[in-house]
N, C-alpha and C positions, 0 to 999 in steps of 0.2 A: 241256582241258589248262591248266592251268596257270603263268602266266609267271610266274618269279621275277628278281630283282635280279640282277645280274654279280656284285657286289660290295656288303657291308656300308656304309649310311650311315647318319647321325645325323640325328634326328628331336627337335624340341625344342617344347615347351609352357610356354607362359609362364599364370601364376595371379596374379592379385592378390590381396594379403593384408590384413586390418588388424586390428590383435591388439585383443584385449578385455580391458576389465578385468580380466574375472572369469579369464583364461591368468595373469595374473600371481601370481610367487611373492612369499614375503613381504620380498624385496630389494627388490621392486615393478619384477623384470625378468620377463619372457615363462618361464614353467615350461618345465623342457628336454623336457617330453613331448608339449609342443603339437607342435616341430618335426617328430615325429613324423607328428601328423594330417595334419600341412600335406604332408609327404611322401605322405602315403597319396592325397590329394586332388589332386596332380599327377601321379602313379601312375594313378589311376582317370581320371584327364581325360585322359592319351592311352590308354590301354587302352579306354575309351568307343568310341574309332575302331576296336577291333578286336572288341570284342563286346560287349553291351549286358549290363548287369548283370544282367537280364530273362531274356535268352539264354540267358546263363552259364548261370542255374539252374535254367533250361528244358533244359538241356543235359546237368546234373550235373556241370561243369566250375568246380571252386573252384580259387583260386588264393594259396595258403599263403604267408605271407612265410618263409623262410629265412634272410634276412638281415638287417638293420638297421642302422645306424650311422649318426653323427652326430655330424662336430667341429664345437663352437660356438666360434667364432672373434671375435664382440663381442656385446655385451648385444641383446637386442631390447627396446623399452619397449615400453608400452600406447598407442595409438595412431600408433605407426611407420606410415609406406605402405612397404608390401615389395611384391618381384615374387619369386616364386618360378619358377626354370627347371626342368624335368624331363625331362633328355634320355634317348633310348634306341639303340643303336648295333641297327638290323632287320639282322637275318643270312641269309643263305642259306639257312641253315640253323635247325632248331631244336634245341638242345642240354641240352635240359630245362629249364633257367632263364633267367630275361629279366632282366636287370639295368638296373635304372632311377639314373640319377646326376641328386642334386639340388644347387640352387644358390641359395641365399636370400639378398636385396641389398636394400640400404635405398632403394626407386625414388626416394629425392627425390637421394641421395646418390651414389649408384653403388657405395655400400660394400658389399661381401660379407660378411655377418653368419655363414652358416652354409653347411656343404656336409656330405653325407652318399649314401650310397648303398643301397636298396632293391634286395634278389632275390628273386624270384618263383619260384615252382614252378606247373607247373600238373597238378591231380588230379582222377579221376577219383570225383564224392564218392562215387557207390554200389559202388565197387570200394576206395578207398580207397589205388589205384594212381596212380604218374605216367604222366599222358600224356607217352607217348615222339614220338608225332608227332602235329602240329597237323592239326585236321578239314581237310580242304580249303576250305571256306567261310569256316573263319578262318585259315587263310595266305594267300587269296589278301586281303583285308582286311588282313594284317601286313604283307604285301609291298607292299601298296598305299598305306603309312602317309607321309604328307608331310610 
């Protein structure tokens, strides 16, 4: 049997980041589509804890973005040090989407550059259906997320 949570907590991953030349547009700021990656990359770095990329697709278990956003709120340059946050709120429950909220900050500064939010789906690739309830192998791995 399986133990779950009483109650929903937030679960947070911190990424270090450090932009490249070659991200930069030709204002010679960070292209708004990197932020993206960088979200995708703190997305997979806690999701890593609940099932191995490997797994997934040993499993047939893809996970579609649905969602995406992204306010840039100051410039990023080429060679900034950033910390990227990427918190996730583990529920009791699974509700078909996981909602990932991201937090991008200039770590020498403390300044908040960028925030934006990532939702996930997860489907079944050889059905091409949503998984409506998580395998038990991986809730008890969601529930157990620190």
């Amino acid at each position: 049997m399986i133990e779950h949570p009483n109650k929903p907590r937030i679960v947070k991953r911190k990424l270090p980041i450090r932009p490249q030349f070659y991200q930069t547009d030709m204002m010679g700021v960070i292209h708004n589509s990197e932020f993206f990656r960088w979200f995708e990359e703190g997305r997979l770095q806690l999701f890593a804890d609940i099932v191995s990329f490997e797994e997934a697709m040993r499993d047939g278990i893809v996970l579609p973005v649905v969602r995406n956003v992204c306010d840039y709120l100051k410039p990023v340059r080429y060679g900034d040090n950033l910390i990227l946050t990427t918190m996730h709120e583990v529920r009791v429950e699974y509700e078909g989407r996981l909602l990932f909220q991201h937090s991008l900050a200039n770590s020498d500064t403390k300044v908040e550059l960028a925030v934006g939010e990532t939702v996930v789906t997860l489907v079944d690739l050889k059905t091409g259906r949503l998984i409506r309830e998580l395998p038990d192998r991986i809730k008890e791995r969601y529930w157990a997320l620190k």
